[in-house]
C-alpha positions as CSV (number, residue, x, y, z in Angstrom):
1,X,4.7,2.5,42.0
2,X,8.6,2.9,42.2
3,X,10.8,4.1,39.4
4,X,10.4,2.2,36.2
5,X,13.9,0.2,36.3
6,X,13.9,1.8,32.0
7,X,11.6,-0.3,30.9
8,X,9.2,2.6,29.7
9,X,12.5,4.5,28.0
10,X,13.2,1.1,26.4
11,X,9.9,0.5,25.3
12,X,10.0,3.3,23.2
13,X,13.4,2.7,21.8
14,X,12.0,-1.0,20.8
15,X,8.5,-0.3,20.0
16,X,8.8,2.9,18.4
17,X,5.3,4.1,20.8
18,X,4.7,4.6,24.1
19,X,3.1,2.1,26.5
20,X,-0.1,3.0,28.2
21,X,0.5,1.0,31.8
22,X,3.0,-0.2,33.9
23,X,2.2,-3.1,36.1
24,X,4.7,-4.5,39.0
25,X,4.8,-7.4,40.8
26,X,7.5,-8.8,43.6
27,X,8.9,-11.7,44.2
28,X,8.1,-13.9,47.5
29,X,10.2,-15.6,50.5
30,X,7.9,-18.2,52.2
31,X,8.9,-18.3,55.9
32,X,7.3,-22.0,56.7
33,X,5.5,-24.3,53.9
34,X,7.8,-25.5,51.8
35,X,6.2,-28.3,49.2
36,X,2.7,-28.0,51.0
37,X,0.9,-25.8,48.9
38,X,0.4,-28.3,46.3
39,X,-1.2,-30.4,48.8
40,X,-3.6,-28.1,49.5
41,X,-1.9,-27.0,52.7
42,X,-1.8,-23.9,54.5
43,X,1.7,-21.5,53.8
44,X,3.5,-18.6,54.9
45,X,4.8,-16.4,52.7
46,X,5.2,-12.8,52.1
47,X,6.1,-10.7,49.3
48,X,9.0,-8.9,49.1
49,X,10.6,-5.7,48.1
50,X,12.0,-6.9,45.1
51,X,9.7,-6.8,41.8
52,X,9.4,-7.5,38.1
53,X,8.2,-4.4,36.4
54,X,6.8,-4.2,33.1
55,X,5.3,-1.4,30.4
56,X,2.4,-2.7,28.0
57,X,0.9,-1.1,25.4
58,X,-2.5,-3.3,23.7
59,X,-2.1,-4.8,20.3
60,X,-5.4,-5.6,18.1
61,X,-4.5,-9.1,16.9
62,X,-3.3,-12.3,18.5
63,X,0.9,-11.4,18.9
64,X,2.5,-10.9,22.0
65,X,6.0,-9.4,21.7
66,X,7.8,-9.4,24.6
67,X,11.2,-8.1,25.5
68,X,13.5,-8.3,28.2
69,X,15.5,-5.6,29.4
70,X,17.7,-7.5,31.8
71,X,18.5,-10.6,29.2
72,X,18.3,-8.1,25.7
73,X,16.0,-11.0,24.4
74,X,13.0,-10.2,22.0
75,X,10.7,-12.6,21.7
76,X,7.3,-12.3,18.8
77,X,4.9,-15.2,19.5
78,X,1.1,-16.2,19.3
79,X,-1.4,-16.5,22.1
80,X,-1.3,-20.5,22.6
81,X,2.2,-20.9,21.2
82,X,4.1,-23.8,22.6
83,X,7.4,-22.5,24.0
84,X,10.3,-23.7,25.8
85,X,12.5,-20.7,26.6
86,X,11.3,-18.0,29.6
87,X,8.9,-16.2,27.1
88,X,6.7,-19.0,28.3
89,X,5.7,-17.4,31.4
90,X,4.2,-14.3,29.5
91,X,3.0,-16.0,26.4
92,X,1.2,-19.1,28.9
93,X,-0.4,-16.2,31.2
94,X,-1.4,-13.8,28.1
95,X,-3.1,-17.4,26.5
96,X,-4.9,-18.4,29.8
97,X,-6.3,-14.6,30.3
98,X,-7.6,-14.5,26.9
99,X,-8.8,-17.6,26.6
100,X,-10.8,-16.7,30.5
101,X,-12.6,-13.8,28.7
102,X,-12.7,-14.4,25.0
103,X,-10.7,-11.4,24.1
104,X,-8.0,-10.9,21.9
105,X,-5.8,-10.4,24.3
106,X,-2.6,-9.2,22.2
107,X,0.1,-7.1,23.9
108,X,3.7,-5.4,23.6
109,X,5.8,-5.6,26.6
110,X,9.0,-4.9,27.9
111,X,10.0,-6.8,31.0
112,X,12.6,-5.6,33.7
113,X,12.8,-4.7,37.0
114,X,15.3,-6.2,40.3
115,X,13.5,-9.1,41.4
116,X,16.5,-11.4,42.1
117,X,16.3,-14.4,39.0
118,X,17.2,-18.0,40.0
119,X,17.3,-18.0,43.8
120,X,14.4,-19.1,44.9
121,X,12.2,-16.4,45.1
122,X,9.6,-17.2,42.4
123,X,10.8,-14.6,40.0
124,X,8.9,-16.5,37.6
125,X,5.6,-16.0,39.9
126,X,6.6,-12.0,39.6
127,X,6.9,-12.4,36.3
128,X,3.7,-13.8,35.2
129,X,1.7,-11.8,38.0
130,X,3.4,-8.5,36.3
131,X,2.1,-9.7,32.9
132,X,-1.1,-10.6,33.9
133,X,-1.6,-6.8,35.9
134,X,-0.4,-5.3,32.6
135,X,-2.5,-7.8,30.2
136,X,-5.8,-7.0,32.3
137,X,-5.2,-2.9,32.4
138,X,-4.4,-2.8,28.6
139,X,-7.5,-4.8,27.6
140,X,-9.8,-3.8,30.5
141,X,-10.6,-6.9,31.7
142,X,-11.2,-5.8,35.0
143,X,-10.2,-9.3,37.3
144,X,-9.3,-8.9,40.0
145,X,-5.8,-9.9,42.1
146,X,-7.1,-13.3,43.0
147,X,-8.3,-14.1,39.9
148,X,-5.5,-12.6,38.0
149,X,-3.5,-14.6,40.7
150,X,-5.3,-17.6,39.5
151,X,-4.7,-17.2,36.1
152,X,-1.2,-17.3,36.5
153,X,-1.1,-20.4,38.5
154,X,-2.9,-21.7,35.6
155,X,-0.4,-20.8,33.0
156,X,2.1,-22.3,35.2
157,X,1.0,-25.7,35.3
158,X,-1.0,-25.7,32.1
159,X,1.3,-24.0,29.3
160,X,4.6,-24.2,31.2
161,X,4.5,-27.5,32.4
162,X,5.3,-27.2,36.6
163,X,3.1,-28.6,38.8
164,X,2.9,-26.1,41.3
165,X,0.3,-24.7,43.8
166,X,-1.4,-21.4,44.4
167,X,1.4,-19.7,47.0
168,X,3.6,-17.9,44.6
169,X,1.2,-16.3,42.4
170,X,-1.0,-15.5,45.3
171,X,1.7,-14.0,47.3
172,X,3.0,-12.1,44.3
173,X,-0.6,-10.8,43.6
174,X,-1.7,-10.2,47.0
175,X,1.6,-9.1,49.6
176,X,0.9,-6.4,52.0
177,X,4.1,-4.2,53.1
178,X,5.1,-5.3,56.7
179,X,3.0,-8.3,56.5
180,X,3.3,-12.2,56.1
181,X,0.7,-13.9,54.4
182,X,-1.3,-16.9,56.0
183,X,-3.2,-18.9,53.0
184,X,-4.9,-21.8,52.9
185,X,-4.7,-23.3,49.5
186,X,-7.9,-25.7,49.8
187,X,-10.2,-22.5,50.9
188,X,-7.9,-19.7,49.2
189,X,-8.4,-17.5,52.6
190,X,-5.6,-15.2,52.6
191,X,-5.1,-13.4,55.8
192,X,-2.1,-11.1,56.3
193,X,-0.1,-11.4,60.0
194,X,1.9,-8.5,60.6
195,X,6.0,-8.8,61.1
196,X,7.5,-6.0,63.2
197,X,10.1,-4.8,61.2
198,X,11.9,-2.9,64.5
199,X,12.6,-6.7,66.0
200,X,13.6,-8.3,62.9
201,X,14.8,-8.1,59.4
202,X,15.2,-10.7,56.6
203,X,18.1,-11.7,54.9
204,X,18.2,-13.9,52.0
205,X,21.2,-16.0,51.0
206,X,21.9,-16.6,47.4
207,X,23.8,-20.0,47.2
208,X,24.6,-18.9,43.2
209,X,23.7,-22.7,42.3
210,X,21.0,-22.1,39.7
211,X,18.0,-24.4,39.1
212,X,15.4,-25.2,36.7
213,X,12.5,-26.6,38.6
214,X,11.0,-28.4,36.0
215,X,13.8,-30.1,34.9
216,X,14.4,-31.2,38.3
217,X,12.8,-33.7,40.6
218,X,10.4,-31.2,41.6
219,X,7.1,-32.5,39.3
220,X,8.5,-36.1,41.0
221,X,7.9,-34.6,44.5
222,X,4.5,-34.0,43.3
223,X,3.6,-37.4,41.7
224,X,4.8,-39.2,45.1
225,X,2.4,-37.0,47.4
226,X,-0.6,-37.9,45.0
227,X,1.0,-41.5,45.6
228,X,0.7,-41.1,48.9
229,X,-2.3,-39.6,49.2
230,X,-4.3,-42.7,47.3
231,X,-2.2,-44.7,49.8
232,X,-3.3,-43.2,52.9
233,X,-6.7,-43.0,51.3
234,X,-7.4,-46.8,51.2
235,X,-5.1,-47.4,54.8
236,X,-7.1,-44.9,56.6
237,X,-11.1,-45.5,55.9
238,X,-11.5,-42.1,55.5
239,X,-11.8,-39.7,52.6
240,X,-8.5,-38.2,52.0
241,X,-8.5,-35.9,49.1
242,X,-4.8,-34.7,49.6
243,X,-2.1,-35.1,52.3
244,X,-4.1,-32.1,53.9
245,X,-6.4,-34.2,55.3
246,X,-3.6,-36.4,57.4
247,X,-2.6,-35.9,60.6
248,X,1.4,-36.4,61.2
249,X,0.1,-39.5,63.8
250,X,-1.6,-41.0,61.0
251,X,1.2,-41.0,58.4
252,X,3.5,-42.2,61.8
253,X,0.9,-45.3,62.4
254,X,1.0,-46.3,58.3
255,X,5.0,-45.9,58.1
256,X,5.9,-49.5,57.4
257,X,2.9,-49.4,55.5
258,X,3.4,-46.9,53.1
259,X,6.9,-47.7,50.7
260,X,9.6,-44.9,50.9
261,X,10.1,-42.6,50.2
262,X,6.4,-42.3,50.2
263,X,6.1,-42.5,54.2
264,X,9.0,-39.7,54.4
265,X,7.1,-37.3,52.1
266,X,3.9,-37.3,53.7
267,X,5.9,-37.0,57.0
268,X,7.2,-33.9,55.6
269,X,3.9,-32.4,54.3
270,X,2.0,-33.5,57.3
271,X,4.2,-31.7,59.7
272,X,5.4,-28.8,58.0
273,X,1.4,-27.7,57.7
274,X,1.6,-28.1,61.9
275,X,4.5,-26.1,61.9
276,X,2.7,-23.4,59.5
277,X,0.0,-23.0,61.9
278,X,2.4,-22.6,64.7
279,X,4.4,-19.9,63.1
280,X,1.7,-18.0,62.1
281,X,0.4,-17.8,65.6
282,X,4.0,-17.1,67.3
283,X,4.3,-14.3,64.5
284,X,1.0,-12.7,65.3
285,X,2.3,-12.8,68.6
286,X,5.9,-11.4,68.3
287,X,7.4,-14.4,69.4
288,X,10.2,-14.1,67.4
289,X,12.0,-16.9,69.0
290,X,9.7,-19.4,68.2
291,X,9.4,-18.4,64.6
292,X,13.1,-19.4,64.6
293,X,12.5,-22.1,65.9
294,X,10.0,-23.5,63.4
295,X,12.4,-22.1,60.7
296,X,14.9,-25.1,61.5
297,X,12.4,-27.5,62.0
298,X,11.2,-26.9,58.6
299,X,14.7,-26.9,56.8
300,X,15.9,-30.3,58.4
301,X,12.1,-31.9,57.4
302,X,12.8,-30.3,53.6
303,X,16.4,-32.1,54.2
304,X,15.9,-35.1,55.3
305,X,12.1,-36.2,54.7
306,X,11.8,-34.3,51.6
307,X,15.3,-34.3,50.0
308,X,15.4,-31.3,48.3
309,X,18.3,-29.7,49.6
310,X,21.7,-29.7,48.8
311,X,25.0,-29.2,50.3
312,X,25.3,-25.5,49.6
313,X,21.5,-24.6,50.7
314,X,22.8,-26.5,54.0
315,X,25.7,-24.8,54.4
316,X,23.8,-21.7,53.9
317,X,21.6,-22.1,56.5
318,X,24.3,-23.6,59.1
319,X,26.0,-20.3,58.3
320,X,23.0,-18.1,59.0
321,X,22.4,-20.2,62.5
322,X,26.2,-20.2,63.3
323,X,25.6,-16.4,63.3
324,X,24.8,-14.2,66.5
325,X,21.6,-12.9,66.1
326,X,20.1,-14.6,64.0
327,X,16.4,-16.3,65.2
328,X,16.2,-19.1,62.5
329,X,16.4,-19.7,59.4
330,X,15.6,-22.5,56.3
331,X,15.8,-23.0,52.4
332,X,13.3,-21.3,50.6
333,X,12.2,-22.4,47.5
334,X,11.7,-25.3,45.4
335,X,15.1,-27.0,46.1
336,X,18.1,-28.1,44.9
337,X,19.7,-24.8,44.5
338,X,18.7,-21.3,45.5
339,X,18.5,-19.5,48.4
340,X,17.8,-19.3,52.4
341,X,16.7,-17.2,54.5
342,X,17.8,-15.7,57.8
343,X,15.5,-13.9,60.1
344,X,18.0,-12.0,61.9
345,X,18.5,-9.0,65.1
346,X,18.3,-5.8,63.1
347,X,21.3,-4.5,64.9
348,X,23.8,-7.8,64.1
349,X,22.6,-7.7,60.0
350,X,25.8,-6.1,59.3
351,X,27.7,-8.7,61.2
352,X,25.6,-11.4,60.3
353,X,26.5,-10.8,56.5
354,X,29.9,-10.3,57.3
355,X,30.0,-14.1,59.0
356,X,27.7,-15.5,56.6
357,X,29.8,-14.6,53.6
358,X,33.1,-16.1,55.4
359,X,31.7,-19.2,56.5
360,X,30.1,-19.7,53.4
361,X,32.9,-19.7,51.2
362,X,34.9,-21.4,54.0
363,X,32.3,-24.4,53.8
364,X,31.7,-24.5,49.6
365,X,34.4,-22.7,48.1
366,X,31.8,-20.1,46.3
367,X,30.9,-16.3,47.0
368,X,27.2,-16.3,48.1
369,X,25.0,-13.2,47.0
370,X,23.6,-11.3,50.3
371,X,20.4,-9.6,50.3
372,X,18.3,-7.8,52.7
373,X,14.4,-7.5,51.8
374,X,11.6,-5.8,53.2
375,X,8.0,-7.6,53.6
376,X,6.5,-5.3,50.5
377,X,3.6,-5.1,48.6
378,X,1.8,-7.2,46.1
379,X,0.5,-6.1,42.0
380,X,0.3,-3.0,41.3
381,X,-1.0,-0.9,38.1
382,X,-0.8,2.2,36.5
383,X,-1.8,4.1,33.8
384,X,0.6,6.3,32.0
């Protein structure tokens, strides 16, 4: 594990004792998939070398006190407390691990790390993942990183309230450095597709408008897929459990069938998943070009099928393609905010960030927030 970002130094100035583990977990870019997971599709992410890191130390009662380093917040709560602010994430994953294996699962924390907040790269994912490493180490629970990985998917849609799918936590849980991570979210097969890092780098684009994804249309998104899926279910005389089991051709035959934005969103799902596929086999093969291409094809289908971009995700992205060198690039995310990403010549990053930035703040007005990442690895745990 890397260097503890403080969080052990500031768990003894808080806590007064020493914690006995230190779990990490990273963030995530998703390369093609956007909005499919939760329809049972097949995604594309990988994890990245940016990570929530947390010390733990067990507790022999029902609290979980939590503190963040990078916010200076302390939070004291009860497993299977209702709350509304970000100790939510910890508090919702320590409930739904304790509640798996009927142990009272009680824990100090401190929470830190670099993972970048807000932009789209499911810090909240590496957040719960992290808690859930450190919850299971402490207690000796012993689950393993798909079922802590499930456990925080849980959490997420159960105490937190988003209706999300499986690719976050299981890209958080399960990364592999160098590697992008093929999983079907029906079958939960994860299968990791190597990236070579000496052809291309990734660069992710922090538009610096913030988001809150529940209190956004993204739980709507989800409502009119299930919509669509009963629809498509009675057009198509066939059983069609999610939008998974349409073909883009179907959902082009029902069009004036289906109401919009009903017909746009399955559009969307149906051909992102066929673009997944695709991607995953060009990047398996190197063809880096291609992956590019299926990059754009995605963003303009989350822009115009799926709405959920906005003006400064598209001037992002028009920056990043505007740029030599670059092969492609998209929103990543859930929307309405946040960040792309560029995969770009490892030779023009420096000039791609240079023109990036400019047009940028030409376009919008606003200074975006640069980053290069590495493909990293997923949870890790140790005792100290």
């Amino acid at each position: 594990m890397r260097a503890d970002h403080g969080v052990t130094e500031t768990f003894e100035q808080r806590f007064e004792s020493s914690p006995t583990v230190l779990s990490r977990a990273p963030g995530r870019v998703n390369l093609v998939g956007g909005h499919v997971d939760y329809n049972a599709g097949i995604v594309l992410p990988a994890a990245i070398d940016r990570a929530t890191v947390v010390a733990a130390a067990p507790r022999s009662d029902d609290t979980v006190r939590v503190h963040s380093a990078r916010m200076d917040d302390t939070v004291t709560a009860s497993l299977g407390d209702d709350r509304d602010d970000w100790a939510a994430y910890v508090v919702g994953t320590a409930t739904v691990l304790a509640d798996d294996t009927d142990v009272s699962a009680g824990v100090d924390l401190v929470v830190g790390g670099d993972v970048i907040v807000g932009a789209g790269v499911s810090s909240s994912a590496s957040l719960e993942v992290a808690v859930a490493g450190a919850v299971d180490a402490v207690h000796d629970l012993d689950r393993s990183p798909e079922a802590l990985a499930d456990a925080c998917w849980r959490a997420e849609n159960e105490e937190v309230g988003m209706a999300c799918g499986i690719m976050d936590q299981f890209a958080s849980a399960l990364g592999q450095a160098d590697h992008a991570l093929r999983i079907d979210c029906r079958s939960r097969d994860v299968r990791p597709i190597p990236l070579d890092t000496d052809a291309a780098e990734l660069l992710v684009v922090d538009t610096t408008v913030s988001h809150e994804l529940t209190d956004s249309g993204f739980n709507e998104r989800v409502r009119e897929c299930h919509e669509a899926t009963a629809r498509l279910d009675e057009l198509l005389g066939k059983r069609v459990r999610s939008l998974r089991d349409v073909t883009p051709d179907e959902v082009a035959e029902h069009a004036e069938t289906l109401p919009e934005p009903l017909a746009a969103r399955a559009r969307h799902v149906t051909t992102e998943i066929r673009r997944v596929r695709a991607a995953a086999d060009a990047l398996a093969d190197g063809d880096l070009a291609r992956v590019g291409d299926l990059l754009r094809e995605s963003h303009r289908s989350l822009r115009d099928d799926y709405e959920v971009s906005c003006a400064e995700l598209d001037a992002a992205v028009d920056a990043l393609d505007t740029a030599a060198g670059t092969f492609g690039a998209r929103m990543v995310g859930g929307g309405w905010g946040g960040s792309a990403i560029g995969l770009v010549e490892p030779d023009a990053r420096e000039s791609v960030v240079d023109s990036v930035r400019d047009d940028y703040r030409d376009a919008t007005g606003i200074d975006c927030e640069i980053h290069a990442v590495d493909f990293g690895d997923g949870l890790s745990v140790r005792r100290v």
